[in-house]
N, C-alpha and C positions, 0 to 999 in steps of 0.2 A: 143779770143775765145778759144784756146790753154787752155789758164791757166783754164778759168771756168769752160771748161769740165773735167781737173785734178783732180780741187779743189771740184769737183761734184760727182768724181770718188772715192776721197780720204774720202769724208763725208758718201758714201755711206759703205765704207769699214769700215770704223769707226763703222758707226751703227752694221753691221753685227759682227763687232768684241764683240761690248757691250751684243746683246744679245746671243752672244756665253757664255758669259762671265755669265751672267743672269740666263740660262739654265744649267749649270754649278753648280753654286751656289742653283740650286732648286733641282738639283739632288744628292745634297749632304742633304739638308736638307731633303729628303724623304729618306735617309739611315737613317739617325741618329734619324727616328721617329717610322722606321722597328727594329732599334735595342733597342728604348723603350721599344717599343709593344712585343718583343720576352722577355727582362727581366720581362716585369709585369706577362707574364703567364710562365714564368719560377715562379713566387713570389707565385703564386696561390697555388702550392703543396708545402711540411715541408717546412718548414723556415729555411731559409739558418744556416749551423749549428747546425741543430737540430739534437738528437743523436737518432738513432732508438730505444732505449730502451724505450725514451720519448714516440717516434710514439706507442708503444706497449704496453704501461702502458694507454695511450688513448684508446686506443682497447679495452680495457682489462675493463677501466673503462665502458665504454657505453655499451660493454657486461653485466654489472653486472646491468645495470641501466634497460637496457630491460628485464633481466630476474624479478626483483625485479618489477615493473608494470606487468610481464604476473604473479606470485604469486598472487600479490595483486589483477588480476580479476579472479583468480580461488577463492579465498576466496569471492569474491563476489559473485561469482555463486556458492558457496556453500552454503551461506545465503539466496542465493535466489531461492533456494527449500524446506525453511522451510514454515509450514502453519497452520493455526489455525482455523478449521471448526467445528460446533454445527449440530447436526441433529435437525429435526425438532421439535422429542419430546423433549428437553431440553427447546427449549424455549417455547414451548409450557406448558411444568410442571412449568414453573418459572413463564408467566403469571398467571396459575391459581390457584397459591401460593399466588403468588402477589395480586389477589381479598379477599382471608381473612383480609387484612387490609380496605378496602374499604367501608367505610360506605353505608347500602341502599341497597346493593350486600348480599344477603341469600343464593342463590347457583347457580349452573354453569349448563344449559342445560345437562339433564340426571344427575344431582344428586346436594346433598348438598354441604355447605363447610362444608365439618368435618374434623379438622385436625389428632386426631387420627386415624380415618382410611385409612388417606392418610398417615400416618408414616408406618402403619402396614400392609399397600400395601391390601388393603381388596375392595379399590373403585381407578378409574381410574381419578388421579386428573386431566389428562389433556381434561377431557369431556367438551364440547363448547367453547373448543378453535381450531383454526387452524394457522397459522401460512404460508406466502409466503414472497418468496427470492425475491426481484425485481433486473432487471439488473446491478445496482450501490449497490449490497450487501449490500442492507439495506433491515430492512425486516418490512411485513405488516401483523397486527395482527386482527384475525376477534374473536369477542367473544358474547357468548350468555350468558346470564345471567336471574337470577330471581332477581326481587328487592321487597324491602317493601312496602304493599299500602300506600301511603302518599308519598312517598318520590319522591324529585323532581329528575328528570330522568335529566334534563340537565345537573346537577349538578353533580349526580353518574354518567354520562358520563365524565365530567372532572377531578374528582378524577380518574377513570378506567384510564384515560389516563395518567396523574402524575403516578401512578400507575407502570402502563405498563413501560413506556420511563426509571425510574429510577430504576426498577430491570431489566428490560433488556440490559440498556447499563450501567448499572454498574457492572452486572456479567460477558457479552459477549464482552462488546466495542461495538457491532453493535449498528449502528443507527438506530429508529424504522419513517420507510415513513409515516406510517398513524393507525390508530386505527380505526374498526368498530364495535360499538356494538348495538349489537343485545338484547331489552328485549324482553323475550320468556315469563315472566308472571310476574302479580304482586298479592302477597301474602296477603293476612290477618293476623292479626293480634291472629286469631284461629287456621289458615291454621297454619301457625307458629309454634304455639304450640301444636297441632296435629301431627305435623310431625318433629317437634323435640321429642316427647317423643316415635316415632316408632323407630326414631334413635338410641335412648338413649339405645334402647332394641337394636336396632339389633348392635350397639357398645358395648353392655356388653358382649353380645356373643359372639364376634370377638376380644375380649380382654380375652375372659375368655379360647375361643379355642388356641391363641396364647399362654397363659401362660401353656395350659395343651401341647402343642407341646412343647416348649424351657426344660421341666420339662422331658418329654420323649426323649429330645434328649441328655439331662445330664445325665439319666438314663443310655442309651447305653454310651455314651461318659467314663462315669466312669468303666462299666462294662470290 
């Protein structure tokens, strides 16, 4: 009985000695995982050896790098207060320039097409036209017109609008939303020449007063 209880005593010791042994060796290996962990975030700032001149010329570089992008967005916001706006009578005059080509088209609400007196500023060529800005800066052009009896209106509608679209967005850039016209009367073929030749008169007079101004203002001019 003697011995088993020794030999029971002695296995017991044994055991305790191994996990002494055990816990030993575990708390060695959590030193040696703390002095990892303390190199890796020592690793994290310069690099071992590196000269601070190095550190300084990095400075120095990303300094230059930030100020070179805040340039580059001041010169974009100084491109981005340039602009380029028309009042309304411009397009408006360029419409109703643009009906002199237009077949069927005799004259514009409140007067003819004459282009001499539209050179010599004697009649207001932008008379039945108006002109609106819509929200997407495109703009809608309203026009009254006389046309030729005979001539087919659907038709001088779609030339007005060929018309319209390619003197306006070829002088402006603007895009035109919509075109409305308006015929306000259709003419004879007497009507016509009835009131072309009152024209004819009231265009000689306003050619003929023009000449006797430019003549009077060369007069002082010289003087």
């Amino acid at each position: 009985m003697s011995n088993k209880r020794n030999s029971g005593k002695f296995g017991e010791a044994k055991s305790a000695e191994d996990a002494a042994v055990a816990d030993y060796e575990t708390i060695d290996d959590a030193a040696a995982n703390a002095t990892t962990v303390d190199d890796g975030a020592a690793g994290a700032g310069p690099e071992a050896g590196e000269k601070p001149e190095t550190i300084v010329a990095s400075v120095e570089a990303s300094q230059d790098a930030a100020q070179e992008q805040a340039e580059a967005a001041a010169e974009e916001d100084l491109d981005g207060e340039d602009s380029l706006t028309f009042s309304n009578g411009v397009i408006e005059k360029i419409v109703a320039i643009a009906m002199h080509d237009v077949p069927g088209v005799i004259g514009m609400k409140g007067g003819w097409l004459n282009r001499v007196q539209d050179v010599i500023g004697v009649s207001d060529s932008r008379k039945g036209v108006s002109v609106e800005v819509t929200p997407d800066a495109s703009v809608r052009v309203n026009i009254s017109v006389l046309i030729e009896y005979g001539a087919y209106a659907p038709q001088v509608f779609e030339d007005v609008k060929k018309a319209v679209v390619k003197n306006v967005t070829g002088m402006t850039g603007l895009s035109v939303a919509g075109v409305n016209l308006r015929i306000e009367d259709v003419l004879t073929a007497d009507e016509v020449s009835a009131r072309n030749k009152a024209e004819k008169v009231a265009e000689d007079k306003a050619l003929a007063e023009a000449a006797e101004a430019a003549t009077a203002a060369g007069d002082e001019a010289a003087e």
